[in-house]
C-alpha positions in Angstrom: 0.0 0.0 0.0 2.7 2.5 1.0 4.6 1.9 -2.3 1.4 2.4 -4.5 0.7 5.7 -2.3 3.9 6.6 -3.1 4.3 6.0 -6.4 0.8 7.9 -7.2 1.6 10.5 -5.3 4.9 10.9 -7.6 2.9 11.1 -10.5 0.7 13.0 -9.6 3.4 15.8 -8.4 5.0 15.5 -11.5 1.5 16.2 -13.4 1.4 19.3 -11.3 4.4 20.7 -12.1 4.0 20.2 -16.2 0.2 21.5 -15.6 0.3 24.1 -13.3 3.4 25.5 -14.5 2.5 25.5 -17.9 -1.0 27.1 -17.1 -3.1 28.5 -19.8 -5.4 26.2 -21.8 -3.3 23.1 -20.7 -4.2 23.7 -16.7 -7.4 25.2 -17.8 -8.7 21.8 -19.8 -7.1 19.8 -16.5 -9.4 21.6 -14.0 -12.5 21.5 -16.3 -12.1 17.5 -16.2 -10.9 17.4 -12.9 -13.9 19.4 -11.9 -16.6 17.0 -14.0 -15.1 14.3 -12.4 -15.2 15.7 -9.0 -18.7 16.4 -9.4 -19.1 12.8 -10.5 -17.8 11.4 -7.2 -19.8 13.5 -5.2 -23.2 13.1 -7.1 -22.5 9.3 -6.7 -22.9 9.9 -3.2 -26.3 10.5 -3.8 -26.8 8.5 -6.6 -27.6 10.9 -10.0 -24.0 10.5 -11.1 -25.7 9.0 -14.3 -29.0 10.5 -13.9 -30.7 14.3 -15.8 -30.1 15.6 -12.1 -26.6 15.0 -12.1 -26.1 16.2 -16.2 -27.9 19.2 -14.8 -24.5 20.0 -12.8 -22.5 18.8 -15.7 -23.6 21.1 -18.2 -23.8 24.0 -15.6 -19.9 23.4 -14.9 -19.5 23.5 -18.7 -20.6 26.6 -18.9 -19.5 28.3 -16.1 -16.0 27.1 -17.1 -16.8 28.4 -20.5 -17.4 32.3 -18.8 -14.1 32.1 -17.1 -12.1 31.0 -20.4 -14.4 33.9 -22.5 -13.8 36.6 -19.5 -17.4 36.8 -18.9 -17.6 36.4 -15.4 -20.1 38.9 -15.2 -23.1 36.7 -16.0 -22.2 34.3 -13.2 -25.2 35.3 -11.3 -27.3 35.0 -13.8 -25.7 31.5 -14.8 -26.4 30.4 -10.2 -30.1 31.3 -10.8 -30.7 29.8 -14.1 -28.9 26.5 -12.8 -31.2 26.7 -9.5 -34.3 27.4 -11.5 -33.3 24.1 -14.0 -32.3 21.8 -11.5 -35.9 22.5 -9.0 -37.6 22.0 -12.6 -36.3 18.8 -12.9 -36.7 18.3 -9.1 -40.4 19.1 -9.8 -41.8 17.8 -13.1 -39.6 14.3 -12.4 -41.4 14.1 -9.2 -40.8 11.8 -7.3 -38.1 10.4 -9.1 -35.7 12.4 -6.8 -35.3 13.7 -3.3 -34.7 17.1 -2.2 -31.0 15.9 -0.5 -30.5 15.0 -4.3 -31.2 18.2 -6.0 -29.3 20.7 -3.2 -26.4 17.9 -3.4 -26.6 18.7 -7.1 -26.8 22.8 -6.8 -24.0 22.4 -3.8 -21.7 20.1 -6.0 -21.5 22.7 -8.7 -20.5 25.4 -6.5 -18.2 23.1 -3.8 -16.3 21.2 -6.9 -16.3 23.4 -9.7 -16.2 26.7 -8.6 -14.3 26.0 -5.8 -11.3 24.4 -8.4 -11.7 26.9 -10.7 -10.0 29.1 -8.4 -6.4 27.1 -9.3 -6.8 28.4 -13.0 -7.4 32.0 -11.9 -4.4 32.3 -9.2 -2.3 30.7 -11.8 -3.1 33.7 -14.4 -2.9 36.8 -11.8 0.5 38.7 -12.3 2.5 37.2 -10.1 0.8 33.5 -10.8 3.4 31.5 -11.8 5.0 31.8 -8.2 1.5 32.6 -5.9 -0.2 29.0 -7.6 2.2 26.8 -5.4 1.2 28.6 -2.3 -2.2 26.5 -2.8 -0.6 23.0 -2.6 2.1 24.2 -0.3 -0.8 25.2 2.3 -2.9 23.0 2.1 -0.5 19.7 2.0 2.1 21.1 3.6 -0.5 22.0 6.6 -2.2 18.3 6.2 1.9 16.9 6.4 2.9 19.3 9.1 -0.2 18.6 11.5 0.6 14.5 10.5 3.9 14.8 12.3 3.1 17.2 14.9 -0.5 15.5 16.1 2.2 12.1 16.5 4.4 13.8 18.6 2.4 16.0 20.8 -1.1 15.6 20.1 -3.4 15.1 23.4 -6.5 16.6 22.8 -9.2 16.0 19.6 -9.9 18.3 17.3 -13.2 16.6 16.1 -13.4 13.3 17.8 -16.6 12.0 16.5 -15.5 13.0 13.2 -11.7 12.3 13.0 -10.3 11.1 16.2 -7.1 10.9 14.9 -6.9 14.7 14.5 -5.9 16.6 17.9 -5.2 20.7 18.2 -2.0 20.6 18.7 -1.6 18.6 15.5 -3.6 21.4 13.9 -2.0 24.8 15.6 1.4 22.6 14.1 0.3 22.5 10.7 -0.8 26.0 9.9 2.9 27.2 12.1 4.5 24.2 9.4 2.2 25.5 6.7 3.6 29.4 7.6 7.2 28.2 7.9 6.6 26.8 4.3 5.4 29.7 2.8 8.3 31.9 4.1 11.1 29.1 3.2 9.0 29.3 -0.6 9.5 33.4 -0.6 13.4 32.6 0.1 13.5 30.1 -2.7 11.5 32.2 -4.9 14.1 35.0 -3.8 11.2 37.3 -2.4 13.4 38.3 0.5 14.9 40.9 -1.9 12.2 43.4 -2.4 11.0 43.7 1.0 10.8 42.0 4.5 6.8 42.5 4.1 7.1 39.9 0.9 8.2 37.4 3.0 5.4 38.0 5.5 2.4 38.3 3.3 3.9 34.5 2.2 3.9 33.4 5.7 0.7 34.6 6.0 -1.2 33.3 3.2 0.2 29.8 3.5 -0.9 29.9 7.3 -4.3 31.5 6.2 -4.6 28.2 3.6 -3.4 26.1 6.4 -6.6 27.0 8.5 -9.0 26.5 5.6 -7.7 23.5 4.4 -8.2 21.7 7.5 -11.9 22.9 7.4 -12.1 21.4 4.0 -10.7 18.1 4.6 -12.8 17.7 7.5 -15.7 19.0 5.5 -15.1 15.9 3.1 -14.6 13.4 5.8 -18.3 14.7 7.3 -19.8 14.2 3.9 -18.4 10.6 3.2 -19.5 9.8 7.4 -22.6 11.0 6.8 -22.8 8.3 3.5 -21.2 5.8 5.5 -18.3 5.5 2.6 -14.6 5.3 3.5 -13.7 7.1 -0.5 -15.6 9.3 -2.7 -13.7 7.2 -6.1 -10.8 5.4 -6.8 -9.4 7.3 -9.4 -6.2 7.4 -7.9 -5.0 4.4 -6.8 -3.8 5.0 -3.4 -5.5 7.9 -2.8 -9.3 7.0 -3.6 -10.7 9.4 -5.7 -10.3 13.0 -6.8 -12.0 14.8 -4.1 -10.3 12.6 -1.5 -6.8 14.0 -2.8 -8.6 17.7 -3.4 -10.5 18.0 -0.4 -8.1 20.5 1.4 -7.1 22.3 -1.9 -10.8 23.2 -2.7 -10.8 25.4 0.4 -7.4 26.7 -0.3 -7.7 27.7 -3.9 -10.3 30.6 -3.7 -8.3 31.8 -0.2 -4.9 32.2 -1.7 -6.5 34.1 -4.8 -8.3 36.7 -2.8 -5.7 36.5 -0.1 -3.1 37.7 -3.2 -5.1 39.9 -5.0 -5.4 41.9 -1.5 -1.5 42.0 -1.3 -1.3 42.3 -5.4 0.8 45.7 -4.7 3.4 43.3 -2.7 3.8 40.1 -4.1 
């Protein structure tokens, strides 16, 4: 088991690095699929993976990808209400075909996988993208490591016992100090220290920011799957179960880091 975790978790570093540091359409087409297939995992949950529900979310996804790549964000209101309004339609006229924990998991999916995701792409095309991207993955796994090792050593009292009793506060208050420690180490490597003392702050900062959410996110997941009573969302990855179950902290990251850098744009 720990050599196929290994070995998966290589490859999927290495898809990373050609994606995300490439960017453009190349990162852009691996989200959109990323996303459809996230979507997939979790509307299996409630079983309309296959079902006009679930395609409802598909094809909003679609779209919604498609405003980002045309720059037409601006109609992503209209796009929410119009996706509501279809998938209570189907919700109504299908009736009873489907259950209302169906259609919100449908309406939720869209904005928790999808949108959420998206938010990789659109860091990765600010300014300053190229570098700020990383900060994502280096939060949130670099918190999930960094609490690991520190829960082990010092952990005494659960975080969420019923939920994840393996997870203890100390393990957590270590991971977002790890996941701080990383993002100043990153602003050395990147050489940020040369402009200013403040650039290797507002790193420190953001990564420890992502290292907060992330842990919210991954115990957001692990709620979800309890609540199914299923151990992984897919198995898409072997070693890792499926794409949410690698994804679940970087969802919450993602949109954090992007605002987090656009507020520090004039720094970083």
């Amino acid at each position: 088991m720990f050599k196929t975790r290994l070995i998966s978790g290589i490859v999927l570093v290495i898809v990373l690095i050609v994606t995300v540091g490439y960017g453009q359409a190349v990162l852009f087409a691996l989200l959109g699929a990323v996303s459809l297939i996230g979507m997939k995992e979790l509307y299996k949950v409630v079983n309309v993976q296959n079902k006009i529900l679930g395609f409802a979310g598909y094809l909003a996804a679609l779209l919604y990808y498609g405003l980002i790549w045309t720059g037409h964000m601006e109609y992503m209101t209209m796009l929410s209400i119009l996706f509501l309004v279809a998938v209570m339609a189907v919700y109504v006229f299908t009736f009873p075909a489907f259950h209302a924990e169906q259609a919100m998991t449908v309406f939720f999916g869209f904005f928790y996988v999808a949108v959420m995701l998206s938010f990789v792409y659109q860091t990765r095309m600010l300014p300053d993208g190229g570098v700020v991207v990383w900060l994502i993955f280096l939060s949130s796994w670099g918190c999930d490591t960094c609490a690991y090792c520190v829960g082990v050593l010092f952990g005494k009292h659960k975080m969420a016992p019923k939920l994840s009793p393996k997870k203890s506060i100390e393990g957590g208050i270590g991971g977002i100090a790890g996941a701080a420690l990383l993002g100043a180490l990153f602003a050395l490597a990147m050489n940020q220290w040369g402009k200013a003392e403040a650039d290797l702050l507002h790193y420190a900062v953001i990564c420890a920011a992502g290292g907060v959410i992330s842990q919210i996110g991954d115990l957001a997941a692990s709620a979800i799957k309890r609540n199914h009573d299923i151990k992984d969302y897919g198995k898409l990855i072997p070693g890792h179960g499926g794409i949410l179950d690698r994804f679940d902290s970087v969802i919450f990251t993602a949109p954090v880091i992007y605002y987090l850098a656009t507020f520090f744009a004039g720094n970083i």
